[in-house]
C-alpha positions in Angstrom: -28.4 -60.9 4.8 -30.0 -57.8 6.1 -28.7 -55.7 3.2 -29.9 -58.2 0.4 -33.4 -58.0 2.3 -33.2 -54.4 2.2 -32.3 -53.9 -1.5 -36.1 -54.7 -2.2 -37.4 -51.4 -2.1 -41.0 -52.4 -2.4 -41.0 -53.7 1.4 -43.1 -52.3 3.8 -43.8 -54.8 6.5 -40.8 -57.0 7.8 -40.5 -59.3 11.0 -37.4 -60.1 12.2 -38.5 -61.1 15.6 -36.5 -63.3 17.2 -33.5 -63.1 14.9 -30.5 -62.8 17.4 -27.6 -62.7 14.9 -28.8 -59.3 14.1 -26.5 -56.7 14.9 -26.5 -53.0 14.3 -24.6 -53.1 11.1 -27.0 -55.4 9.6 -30.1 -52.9 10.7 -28.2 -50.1 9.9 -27.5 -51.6 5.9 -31.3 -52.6 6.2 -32.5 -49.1 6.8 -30.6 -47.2 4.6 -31.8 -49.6 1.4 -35.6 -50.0 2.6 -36.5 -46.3 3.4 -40.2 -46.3 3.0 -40.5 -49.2 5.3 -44.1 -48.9 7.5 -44.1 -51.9 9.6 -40.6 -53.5 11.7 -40.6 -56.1 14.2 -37.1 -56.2 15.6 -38.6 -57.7 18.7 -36.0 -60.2 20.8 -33.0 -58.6 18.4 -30.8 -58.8 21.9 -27.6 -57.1 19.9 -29.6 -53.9 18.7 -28.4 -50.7 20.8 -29.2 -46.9 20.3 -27.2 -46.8 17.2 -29.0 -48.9 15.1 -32.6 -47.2 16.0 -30.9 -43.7 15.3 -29.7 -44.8 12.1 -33.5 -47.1 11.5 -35.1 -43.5 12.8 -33.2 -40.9 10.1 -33.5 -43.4 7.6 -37.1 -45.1 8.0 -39.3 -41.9 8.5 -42.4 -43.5 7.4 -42.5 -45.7 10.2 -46.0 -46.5 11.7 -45.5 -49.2 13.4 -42.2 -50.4 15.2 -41.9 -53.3 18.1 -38.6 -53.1 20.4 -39.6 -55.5 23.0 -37.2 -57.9 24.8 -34.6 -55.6 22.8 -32.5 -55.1 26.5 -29.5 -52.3 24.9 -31.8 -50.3 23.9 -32.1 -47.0 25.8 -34.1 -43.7 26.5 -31.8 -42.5 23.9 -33.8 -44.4 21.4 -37.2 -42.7 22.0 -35.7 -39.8 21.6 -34.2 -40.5 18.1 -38.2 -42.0 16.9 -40.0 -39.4 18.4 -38.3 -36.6 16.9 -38.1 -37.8 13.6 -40.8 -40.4 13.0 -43.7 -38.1 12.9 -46.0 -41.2 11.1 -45.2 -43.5 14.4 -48.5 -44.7 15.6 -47.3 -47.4 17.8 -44.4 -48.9 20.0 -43.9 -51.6 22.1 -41.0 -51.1 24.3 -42.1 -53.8 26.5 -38.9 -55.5 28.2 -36.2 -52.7 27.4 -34.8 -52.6 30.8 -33.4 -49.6 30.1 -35.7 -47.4 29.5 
């Protein structure tokens, strides 16, 4: 489903919040379609790890504006991966990642 969602190129604000069948392979097909994406809300996603936001950070560089909460496998690892690559990022919520 992801991938079909992603083959519209023209997207740049998606909400997914919520949507707990979505694993990393579905975010990682997502990113690699919808590259000039600005806006994600993968909010409550409880399956996302580190992998999928490494592969959503190379991808999805134009990224302003990206809400992880409640998203509990993802890690410090994570930050790491937005912050050196999404230079547009102007906000994240990270509120309820126990892990970091």
């Amino acid at each position: 489903g992801l991938q079909s969602l992603g083959s519209n190129v023209k997207l740049r604000d998606v909400c997914l919040s919520e949507c707990v069948s979505i694993t990393d392979l579905g975010l990682q097909k997502f990113a690699q379609q919808c590259k000039e994406i600005q806006r994600l809300d993968i909010s409550h996603c409880t399956h996302i790890t580190d992998s999928a936001i490494k592969n959503l950070a190379f991808c999805c560089r134009m990224l302003s504006f990206l809400n992880l909460s409640g998203c509990k496998l993802v890690t410090d690892m994570s930050i790491q991966y937005l912050s050196g690559v999404c230079t547009y990022l102007l906000e994240l919520d990270i509120s309820g990642c126990i892990l970091v």
